[in-house]
VEXDO-497198 format. One record per residue (C-alpha): x, y, z. Coordinates in steps of 0.2 Angstrom, whole numbers. Layout:
BEGIN
{xx X, yy Y, zz Z}
...
This chain:
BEGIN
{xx -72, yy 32, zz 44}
{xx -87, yy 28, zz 34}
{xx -80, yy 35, zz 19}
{xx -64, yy 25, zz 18}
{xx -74, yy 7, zz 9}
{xx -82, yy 22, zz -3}
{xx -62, yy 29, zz -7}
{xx -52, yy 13, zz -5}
{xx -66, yy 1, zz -10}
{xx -75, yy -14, zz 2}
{xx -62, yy -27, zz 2}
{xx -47, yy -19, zz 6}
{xx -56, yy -10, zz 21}
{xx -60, yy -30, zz 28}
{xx -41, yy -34, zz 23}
{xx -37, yy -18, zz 33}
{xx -46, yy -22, zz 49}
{xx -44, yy -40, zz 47}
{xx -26, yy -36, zz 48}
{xx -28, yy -25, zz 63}
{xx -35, yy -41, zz 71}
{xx -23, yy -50, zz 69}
{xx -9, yy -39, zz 73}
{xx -18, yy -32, zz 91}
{xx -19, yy -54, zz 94}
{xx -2, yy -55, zz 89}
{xx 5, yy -41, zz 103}
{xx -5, yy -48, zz 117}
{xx 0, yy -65, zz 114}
{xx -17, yy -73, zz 112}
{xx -16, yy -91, zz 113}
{xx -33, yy -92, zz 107}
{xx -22, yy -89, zz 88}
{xx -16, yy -108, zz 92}
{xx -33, yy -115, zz 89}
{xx -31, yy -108, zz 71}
{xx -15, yy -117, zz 68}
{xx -9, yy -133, zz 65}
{xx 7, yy -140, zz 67}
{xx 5, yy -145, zz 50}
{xx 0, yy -129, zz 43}
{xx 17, yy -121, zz 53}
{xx 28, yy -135, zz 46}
{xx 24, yy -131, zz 27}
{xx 25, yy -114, zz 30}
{xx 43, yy -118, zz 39}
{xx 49, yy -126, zz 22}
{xx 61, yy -117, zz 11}
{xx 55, yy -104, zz 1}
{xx 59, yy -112, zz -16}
{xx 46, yy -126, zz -12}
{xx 33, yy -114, zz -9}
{xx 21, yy -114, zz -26}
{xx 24, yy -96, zz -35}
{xx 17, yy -81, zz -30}
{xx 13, yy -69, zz -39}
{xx 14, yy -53, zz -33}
{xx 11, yy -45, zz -49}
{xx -4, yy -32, zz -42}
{xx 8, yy -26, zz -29}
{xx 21, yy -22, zz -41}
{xx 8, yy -14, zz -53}
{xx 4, yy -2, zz -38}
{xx 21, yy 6, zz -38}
{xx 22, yy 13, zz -57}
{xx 3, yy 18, zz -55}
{xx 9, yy 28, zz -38}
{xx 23, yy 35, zz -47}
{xx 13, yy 41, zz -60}
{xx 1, yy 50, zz -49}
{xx 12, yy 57, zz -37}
{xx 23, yy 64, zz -53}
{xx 9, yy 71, zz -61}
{xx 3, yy 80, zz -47}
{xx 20, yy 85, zz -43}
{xx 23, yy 93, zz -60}
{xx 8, yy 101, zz -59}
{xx 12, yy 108, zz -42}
{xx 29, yy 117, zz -49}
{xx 22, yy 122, zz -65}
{xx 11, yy 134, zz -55}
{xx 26, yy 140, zz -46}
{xx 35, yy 153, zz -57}
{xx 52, yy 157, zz -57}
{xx 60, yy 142, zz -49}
{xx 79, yy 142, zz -59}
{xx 81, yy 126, zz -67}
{xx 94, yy 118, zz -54}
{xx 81, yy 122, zz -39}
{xx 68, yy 115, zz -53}
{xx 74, yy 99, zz -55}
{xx 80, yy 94, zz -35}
{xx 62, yy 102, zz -33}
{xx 56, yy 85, zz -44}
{xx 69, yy 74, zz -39}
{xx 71, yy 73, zz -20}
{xx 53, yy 71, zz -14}
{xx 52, yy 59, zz -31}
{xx 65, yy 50, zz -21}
{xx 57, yy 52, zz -4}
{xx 40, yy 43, zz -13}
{xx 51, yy 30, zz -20}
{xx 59, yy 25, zz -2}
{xx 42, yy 25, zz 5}
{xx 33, yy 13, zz -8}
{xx 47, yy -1, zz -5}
{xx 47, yy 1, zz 12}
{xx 26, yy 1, zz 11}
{xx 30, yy -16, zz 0}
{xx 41, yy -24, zz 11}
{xx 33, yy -24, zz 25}
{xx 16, yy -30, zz 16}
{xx 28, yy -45, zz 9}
{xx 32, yy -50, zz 27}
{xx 14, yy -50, zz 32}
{xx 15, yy -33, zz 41}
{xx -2, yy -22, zz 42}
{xx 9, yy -7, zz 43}
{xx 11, yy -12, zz 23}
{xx -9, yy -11, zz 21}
{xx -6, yy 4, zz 30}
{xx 6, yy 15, zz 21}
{xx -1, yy 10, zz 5}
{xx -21, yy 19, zz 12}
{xx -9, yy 32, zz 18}
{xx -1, yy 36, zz 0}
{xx -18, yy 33, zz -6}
{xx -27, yy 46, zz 2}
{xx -11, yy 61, zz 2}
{xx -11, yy 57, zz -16}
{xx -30, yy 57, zz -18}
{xx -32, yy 73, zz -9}
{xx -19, yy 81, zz -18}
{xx -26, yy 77, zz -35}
{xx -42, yy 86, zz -30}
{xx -38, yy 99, zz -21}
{xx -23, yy 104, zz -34}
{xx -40, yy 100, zz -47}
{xx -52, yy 111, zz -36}
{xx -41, yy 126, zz -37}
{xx -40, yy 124, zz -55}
{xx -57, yy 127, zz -59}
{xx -59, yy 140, zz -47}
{xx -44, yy 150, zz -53}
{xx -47, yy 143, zz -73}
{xx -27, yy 142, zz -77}
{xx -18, yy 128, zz -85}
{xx -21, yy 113, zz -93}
{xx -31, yy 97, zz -83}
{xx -22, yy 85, zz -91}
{xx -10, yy 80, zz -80}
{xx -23, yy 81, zz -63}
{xx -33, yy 70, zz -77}
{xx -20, yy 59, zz -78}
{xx -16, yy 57, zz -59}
{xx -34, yy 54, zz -56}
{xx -35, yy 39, zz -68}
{xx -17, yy 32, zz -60}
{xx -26, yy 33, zz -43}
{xx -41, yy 24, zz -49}
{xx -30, yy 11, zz -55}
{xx -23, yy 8, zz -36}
{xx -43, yy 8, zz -32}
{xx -45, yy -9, zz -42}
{xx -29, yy -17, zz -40}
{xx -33, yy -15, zz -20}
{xx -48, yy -24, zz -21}
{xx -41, yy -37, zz -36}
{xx -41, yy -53, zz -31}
{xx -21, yy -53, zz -32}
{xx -20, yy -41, zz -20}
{xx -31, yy -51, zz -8}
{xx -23, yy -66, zz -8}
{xx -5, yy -59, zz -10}
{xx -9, yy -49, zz 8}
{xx -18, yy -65, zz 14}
{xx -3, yy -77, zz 8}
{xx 10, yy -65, zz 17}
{xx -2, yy -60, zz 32}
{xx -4, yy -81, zz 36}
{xx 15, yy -86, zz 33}
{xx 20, yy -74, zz 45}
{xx 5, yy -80, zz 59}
{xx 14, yy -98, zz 56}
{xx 31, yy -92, zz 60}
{xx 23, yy -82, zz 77}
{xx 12, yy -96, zz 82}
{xx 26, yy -109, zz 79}
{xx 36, yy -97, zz 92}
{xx 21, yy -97, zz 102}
{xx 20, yy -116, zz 106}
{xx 39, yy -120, zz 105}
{xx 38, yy -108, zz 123}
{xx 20, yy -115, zz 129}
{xx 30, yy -132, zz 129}
């Protein structure tokens, strides 16, 4: 996918593979990973976490209002150009998959907390259905010439906010932070069996 850096940006393509690395080493068990870690390094990540220093995981929680709003506004857009929906069916219309995007950006969070590539993953995945949908639902607009593009407008600057906050350097070492602490708690698992 050669277009994926030019979507998503340079440095969360290396974050993404770099992930996939180390998640295909972690499955087949390569002791080589225990070359890369130090008892000491495993130790301190064994500590409890309130004597860890602060992280701050401010870019990953700015990415879940910014996918909120672009889903929304796409969303709204979506059932504006379906007439005659009754109010009741209008609203569960909103609210349920509303819900359903909810669900999936904590569960995408939580797993990128515990140092999960799936997290990285589910965050591309929402990335490109939204990106795809904003242009698409845009496309169709100017073909047909109806409505307003403030809301498609909207959702595109939303998205390009999840652009930069992917490649920030918050982001980065958030994922990295997370991605290492859970490495020390496999390698430490690792050794206490090899001895």
């Amino acid at each position: 996918m050669r277009f994926l850096p030019l979507l998503t940006g340079s440095i969360f393509c290396e974050l993404l593979q770099h992930g996939r690395k180390t998640e295909s080493a972690i499955k087949s068990h390569d002791t080589h990973l225990l070359t890369h870690f130090t008892p000491a390094l495993e130790r301190y990540f064994s500590q409890q976490p309130g004597k860890f220093p602060q992280l701050n995981a401010l870019s990953v929680a700015t990415l879940l209002p910014l996918f909120l709003i672009a889903f929304a506004f796409n969303l709204l857009h979506f059932l504006h150009a379906l007439p005659g929906l009754s109010p009741p069916l209008h609203a569960l219309s909103f609210f349920v998959p509303s819900l359903i995007m909810i669900a999936a950006l904590l569960t995408t969070s939580a797993l990128l907390a515990r140092g999960f590539t799936m997290g990285l993953t589910g965050f591309l995945s929402l990335f490109l259905l939204l990106l795809a949908l904003t242009v698409l639902q845009g496309l169709h607009q100017l073909l047909a010439g109806t409505g307003r593009g403030w809301p498609l407008a909207i959702a595109a600057f939303a998205l390009l906010g999840c652009r930069i906050l992917f490649n920030s350097r918050g982001f980065v070492l958030f994922t990295i932070y997370c991605r290492t602490q859970r490495l020390s708690a496999v390698m430490r698992k690792m050794r206490l069996k090899s001895h």
